[in-house]
C-alpha positions as CSV (number, residue, x, y, z in Angstrom):
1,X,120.8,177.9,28.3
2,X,121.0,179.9,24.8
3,X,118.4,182.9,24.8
4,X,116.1,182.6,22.1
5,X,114.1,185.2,20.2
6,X,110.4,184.2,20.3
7,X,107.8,186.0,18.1
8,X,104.1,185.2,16.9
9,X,105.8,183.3,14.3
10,X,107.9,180.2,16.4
11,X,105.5,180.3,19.7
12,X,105.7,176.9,19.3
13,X,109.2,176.3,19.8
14,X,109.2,178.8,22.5
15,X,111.0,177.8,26.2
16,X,109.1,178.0,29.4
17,X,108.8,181.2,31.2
18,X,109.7,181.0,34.9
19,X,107.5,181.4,37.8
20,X,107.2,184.6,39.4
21,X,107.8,182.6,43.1
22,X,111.7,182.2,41.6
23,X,112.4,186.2,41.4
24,X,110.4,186.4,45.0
25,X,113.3,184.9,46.4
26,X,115.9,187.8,45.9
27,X,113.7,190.5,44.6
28,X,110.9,190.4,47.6
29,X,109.8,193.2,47.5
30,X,109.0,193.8,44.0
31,X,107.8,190.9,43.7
32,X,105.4,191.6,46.6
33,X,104.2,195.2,45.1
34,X,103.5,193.4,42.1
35,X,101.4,190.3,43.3
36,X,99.1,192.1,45.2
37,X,98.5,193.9,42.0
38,X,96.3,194.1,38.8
39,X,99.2,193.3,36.2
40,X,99.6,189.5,38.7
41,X,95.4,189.2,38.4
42,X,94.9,190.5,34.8
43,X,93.3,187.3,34.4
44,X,91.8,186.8,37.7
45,X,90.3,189.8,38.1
46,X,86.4,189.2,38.2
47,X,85.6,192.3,36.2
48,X,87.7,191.0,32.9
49,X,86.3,187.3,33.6
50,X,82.8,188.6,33.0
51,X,83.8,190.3,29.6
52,X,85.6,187.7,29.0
53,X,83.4,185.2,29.1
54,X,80.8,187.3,27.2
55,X,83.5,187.6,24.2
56,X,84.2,184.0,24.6
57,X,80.4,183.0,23.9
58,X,80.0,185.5,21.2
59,X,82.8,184.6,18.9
60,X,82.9,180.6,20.1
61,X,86.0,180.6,21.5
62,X,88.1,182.8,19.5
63,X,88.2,185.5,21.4
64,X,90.7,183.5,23.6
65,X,93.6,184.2,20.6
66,X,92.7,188.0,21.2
67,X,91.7,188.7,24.9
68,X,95.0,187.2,26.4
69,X,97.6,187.9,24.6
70,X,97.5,190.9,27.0
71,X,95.8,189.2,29.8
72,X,97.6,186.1,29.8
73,X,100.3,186.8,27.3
74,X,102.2,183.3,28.2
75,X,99.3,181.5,26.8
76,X,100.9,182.6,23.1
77,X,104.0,180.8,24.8
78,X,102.5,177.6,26.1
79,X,99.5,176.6,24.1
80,X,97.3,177.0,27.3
81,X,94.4,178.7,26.1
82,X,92.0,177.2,28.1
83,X,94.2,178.0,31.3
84,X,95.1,175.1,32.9
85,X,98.6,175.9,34.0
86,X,99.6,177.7,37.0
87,X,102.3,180.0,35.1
88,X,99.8,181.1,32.4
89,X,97.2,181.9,35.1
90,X,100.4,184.3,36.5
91,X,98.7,186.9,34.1
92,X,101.6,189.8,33.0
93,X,104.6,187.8,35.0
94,X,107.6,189.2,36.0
95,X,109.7,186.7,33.5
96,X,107.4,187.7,30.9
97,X,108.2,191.7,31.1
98,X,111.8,191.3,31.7
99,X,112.1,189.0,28.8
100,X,110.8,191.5,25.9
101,X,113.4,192.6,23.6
102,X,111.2,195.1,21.3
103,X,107.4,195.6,21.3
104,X,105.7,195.7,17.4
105,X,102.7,197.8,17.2
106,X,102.1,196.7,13.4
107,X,102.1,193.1,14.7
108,X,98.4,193.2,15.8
109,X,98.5,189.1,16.6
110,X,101.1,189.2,19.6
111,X,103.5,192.5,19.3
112,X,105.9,191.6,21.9
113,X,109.2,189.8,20.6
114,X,110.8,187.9,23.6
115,X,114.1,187.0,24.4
116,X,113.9,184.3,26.9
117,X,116.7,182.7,28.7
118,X,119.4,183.8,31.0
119,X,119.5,187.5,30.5
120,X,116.5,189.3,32.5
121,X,116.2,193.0,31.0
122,X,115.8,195.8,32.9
123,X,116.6,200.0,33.0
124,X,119.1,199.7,35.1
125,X,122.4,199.6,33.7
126,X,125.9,198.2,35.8
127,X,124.1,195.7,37.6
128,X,125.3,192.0,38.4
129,X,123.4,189.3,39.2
130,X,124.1,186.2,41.3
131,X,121.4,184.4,39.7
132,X,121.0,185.6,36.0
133,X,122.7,187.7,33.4
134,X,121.4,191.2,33.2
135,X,121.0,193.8,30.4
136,X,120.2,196.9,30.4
137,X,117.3,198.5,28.1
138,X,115.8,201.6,27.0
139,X,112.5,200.1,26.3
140,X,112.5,199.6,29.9
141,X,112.2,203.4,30.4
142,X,110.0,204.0,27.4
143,X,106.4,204.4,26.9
144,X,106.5,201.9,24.1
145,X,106.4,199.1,26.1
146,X,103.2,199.6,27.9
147,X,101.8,200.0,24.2
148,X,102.0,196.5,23.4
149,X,99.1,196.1,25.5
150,X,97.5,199.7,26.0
151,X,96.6,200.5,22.4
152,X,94.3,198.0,20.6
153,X,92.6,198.9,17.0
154,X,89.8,196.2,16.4
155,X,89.1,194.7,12.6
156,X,87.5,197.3,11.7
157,X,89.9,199.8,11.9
158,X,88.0,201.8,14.8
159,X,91.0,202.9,17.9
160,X,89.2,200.7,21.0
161,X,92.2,201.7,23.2
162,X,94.6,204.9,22.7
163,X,96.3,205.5,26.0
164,X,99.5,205.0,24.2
165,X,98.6,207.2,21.4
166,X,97.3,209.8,23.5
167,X,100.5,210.6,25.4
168,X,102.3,210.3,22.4
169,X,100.9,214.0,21.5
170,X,100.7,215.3,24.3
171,X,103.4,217.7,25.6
172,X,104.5,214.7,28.2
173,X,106.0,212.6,25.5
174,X,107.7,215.9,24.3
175,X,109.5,216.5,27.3
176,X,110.9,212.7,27.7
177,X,107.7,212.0,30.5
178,X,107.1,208.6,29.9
179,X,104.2,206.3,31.6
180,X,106.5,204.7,34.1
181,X,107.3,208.2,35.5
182,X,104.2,208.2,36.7
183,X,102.8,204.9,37.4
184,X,106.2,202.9,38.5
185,X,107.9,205.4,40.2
186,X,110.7,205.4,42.1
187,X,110.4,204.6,45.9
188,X,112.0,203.3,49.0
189,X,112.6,200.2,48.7
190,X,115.5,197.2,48.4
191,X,116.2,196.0,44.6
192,X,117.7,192.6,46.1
193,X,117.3,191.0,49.4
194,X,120.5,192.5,52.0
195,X,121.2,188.9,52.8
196,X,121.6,188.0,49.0
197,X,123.5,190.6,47.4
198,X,124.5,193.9,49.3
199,X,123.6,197.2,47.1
200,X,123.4,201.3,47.4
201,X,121.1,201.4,45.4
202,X,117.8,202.4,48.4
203,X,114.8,202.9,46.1
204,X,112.9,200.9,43.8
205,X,110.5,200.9,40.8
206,X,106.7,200.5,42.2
207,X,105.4,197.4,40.5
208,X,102.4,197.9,41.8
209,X,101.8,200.0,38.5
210,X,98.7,201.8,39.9
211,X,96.1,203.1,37.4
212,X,92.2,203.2,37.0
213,X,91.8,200.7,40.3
214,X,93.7,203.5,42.7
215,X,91.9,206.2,44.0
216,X,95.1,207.9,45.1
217,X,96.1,207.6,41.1
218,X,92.6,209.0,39.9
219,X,92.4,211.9,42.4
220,X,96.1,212.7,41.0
221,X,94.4,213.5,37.1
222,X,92.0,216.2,37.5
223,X,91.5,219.1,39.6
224,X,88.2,221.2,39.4
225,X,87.6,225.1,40.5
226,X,84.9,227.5,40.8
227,X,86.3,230.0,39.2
228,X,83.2,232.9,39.0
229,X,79.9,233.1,40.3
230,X,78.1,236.1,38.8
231,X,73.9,236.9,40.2
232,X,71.7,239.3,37.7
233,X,68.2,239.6,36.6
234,X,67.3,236.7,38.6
235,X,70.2,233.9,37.9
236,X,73.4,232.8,39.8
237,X,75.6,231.9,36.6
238,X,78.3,229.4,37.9
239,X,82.0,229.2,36.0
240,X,83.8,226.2,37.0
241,X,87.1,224.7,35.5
242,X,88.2,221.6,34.9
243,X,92.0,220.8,34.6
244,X,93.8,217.6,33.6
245,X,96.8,218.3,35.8
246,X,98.1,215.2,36.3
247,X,97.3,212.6,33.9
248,X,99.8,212.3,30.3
249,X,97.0,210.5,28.5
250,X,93.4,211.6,27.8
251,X,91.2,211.5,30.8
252,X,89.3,208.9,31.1
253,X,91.4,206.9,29.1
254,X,91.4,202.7,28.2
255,X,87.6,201.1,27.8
256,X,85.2,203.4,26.8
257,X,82.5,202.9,29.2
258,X,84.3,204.8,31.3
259,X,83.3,208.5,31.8
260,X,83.9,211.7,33.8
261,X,81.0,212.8,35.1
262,X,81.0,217.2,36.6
263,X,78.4,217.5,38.8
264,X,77.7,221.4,39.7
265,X,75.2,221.6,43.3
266,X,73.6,224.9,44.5
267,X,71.9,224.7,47.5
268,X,70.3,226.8,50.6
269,X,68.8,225.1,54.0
270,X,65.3,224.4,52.0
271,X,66.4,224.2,48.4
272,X,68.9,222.2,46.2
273,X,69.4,222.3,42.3
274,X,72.2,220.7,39.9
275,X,73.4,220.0,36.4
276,X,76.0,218.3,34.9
277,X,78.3,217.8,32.3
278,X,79.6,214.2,31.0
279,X,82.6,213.2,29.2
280,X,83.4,210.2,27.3
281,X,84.0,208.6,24.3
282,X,81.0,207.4,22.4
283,X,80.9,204.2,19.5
284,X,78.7,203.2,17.5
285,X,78.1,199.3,15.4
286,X,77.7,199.5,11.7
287,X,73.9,199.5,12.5
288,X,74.6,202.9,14.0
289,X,73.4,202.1,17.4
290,X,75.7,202.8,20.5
291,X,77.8,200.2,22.0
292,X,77.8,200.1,25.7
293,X,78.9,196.7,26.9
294,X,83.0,196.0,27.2
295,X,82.9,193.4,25.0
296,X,81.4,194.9,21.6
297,X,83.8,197.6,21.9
298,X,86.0,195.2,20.8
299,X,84.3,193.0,18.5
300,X,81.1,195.3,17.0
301,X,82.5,199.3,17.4
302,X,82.3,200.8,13.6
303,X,83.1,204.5,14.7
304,X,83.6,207.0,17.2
305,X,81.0,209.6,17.1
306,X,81.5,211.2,19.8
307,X,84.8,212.4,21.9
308,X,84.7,215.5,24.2
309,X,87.0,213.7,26.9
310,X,90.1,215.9,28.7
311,X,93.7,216.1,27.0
312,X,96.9,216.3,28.9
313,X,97.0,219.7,30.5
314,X,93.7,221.0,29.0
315,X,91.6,223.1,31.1
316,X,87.7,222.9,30.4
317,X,85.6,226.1,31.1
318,X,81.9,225.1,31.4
319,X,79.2,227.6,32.4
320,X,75.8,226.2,34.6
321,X,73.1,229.0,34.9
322,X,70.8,228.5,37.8
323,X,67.7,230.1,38.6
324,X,68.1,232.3,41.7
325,X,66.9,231.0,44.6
326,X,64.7,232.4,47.3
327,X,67.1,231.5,49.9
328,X,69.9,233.9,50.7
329,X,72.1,231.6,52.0
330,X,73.7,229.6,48.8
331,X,76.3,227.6,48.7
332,X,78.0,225.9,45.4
333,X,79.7,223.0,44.9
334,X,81.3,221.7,41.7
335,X,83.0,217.8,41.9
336,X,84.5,215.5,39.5
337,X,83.1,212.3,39.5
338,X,85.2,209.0,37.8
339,X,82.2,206.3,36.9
340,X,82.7,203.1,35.5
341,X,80.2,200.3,35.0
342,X,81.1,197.2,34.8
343,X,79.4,193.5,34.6
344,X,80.7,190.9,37.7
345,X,77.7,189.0,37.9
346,X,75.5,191.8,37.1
347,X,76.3,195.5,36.1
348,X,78.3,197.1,38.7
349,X,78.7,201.1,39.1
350,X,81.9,202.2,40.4
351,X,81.6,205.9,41.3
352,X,85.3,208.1,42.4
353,X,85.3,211.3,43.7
354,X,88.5,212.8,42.2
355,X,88.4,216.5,42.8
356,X,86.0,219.1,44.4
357,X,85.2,222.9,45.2
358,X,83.1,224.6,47.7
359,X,81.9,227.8,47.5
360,X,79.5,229.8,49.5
361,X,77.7,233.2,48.7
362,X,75.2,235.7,50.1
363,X,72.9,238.0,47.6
């Protein structure tokens, strides 16, 4: 079969992608990292079907043309908007990815052109195939294909999504880190089944592409220290920092009802104080009023008046001043907390721990 090159503009004449189960049967266990994660259920997950289904309702049915072409992106492919088909409800497939010649940022209706056929992309390069013809791809190494879906500017011109943007000026994307350094990294693992098609080739890209969802990934971002506690005329003045160590993107990053919440604790055996600091990126409708749920970020954000969240490799010094206690015994505690709240079938907090300190005193 002759590849063909498939844009927003000839969906229509578009060939079929191919079911994930056909690359399962050389490429287990990729294929297995993958299906058991959120890139297989981007349109499963219960989270986005809530969201979805708000959006849905509130724009009678359009929001269909916008919502999946990330979380179903064959739909643009097959016509299946209402998700009928077993492929489309595949979510971001693995003949979908491997099929994207060049991703179009400017092309806000679908920015992914496709090349589907034969050849299955990759960044590996002098590779044979028993079952397709391979090609080797830079994009396949770069940051700019995760944009396609992780940066999203709504219709009124108001950045919903920046991930992409983010690393892009930060000293990561300076020094050639891209985002699959960090969430598809290399690890053991077989490319091709031993039986199929011997290889030296022992490690493998994680396609499990962990991210917000991974508590090993979140605890990876931030660490947090107590870095002075000074007592005088009656206070205990706490210094703590916060550090985005790990994380090439602003921190949180994605939807903005996510936030980062620093929770400073002083307490003795009969007493316990604490104060907090919160960051987040705050929007506001054309009315002015804050938009909290998921779905008016997209359709009803007007501005950004807020942002104090944490850049790559910034280091936040905040200063809590508590009054002293009677207690001699004190002991502080300063922890980074990842919150999220989201609507299943009713709002839903989702609280992480990512980093903590401990400190203990005596006047």
């Amino acid at each position: 079969m002759s590849p063909i090159l498939v844009s927003n503009s000839s969906l229509s004449k578009a060939p079929s992608i191919a079911a994930s189960k056909n690359c399962k049967e050389c490429h287990e266990e990729i294929y297995n990292h993958w299906k058991n994660a959120m890139h297989s259920m981007s349109i499963e997950d219960p989270i986005f079907k809530a969201s979805y289904m708000e959006t849905y309702f509130e724009t009678a049915g359009e929001a269909k043309f916008n919502c999946l072409r990330c979380h179903a992106p064959i739909a643009f492919l097959n016509n299946d908007y209402d998700l009928k088909k077993e492929i489309t409800k595949e979510g971001v497939n693995c003949d979908f990815c491997h099929s994207v010649k060049k991703v179009n940022l400017d092309n806000q209706t679908y920015p992914f052109e496709l090349e589907i056929g034969e050849i299955k992309r990759g960044p590996l390069s002098n590779v044979e195939s028993p079952a397709h013809k391979t090609e080797s791809s830079a994009l396949f190494k770069s940051s700019e294909l995760c944009a396609g879906c992780h940066e999203y500017t709504n219709h009124n011109g108001v950045k919903v999504l920046g991930t992409y943007s983010e690393w892009k000026t930060s000293p990561y994307a300076e020094e050639g880190t891209h985002c699959q350094n960090c969430h598809m990294p290399l690890i053991p693992g077989k490319i091709v089944k031993s039986e199929i098609k011997s290889s030296n080739r022992k490690q493998i890209n994680l396609h499990a592409i962990s991210a917000s969802r991974s508590t090993e990934q979140l605890r990876k971002a931030l660490k947090v220290e107590i870095r002075e506690i000074n007592k005088e005329e009656g206070v205990v003045e706490v210094v703590v920092g916060v550090i985005n160590v790990g994380s090439g993107h602003m921190v949180p990053t994605g939807i903005p009802s996510r936030k980062l919440i620093l929770l400073v604790e002083l307490k003795t055996p009969n007493e316990y104080f604490s104060q907090q600091r919160i960051y987040q990126k705050i929007m506001l409708d054309e009315t002015g009023k804050e938009v909290k749920k998921e779905y008016e970020f997209f359709l009803k954000a007007a501005q950004v008046s807020f942002d104090n969240r944490l850049r790559p490799r910034e280091t936040r010094v905040e200063r809590f001043a508590f009054a002293m206690p009677k207690n001699k015994k004190i002991t502080i505690s300063a922890r980074i907390e990842y919150l999220y709240k989201a609507s299943v079938l009713r709002p839903t907090e989702i609280r992480v721990k990512m980093a903590e300190d401990i400190k203990s005193i005596s006047k």
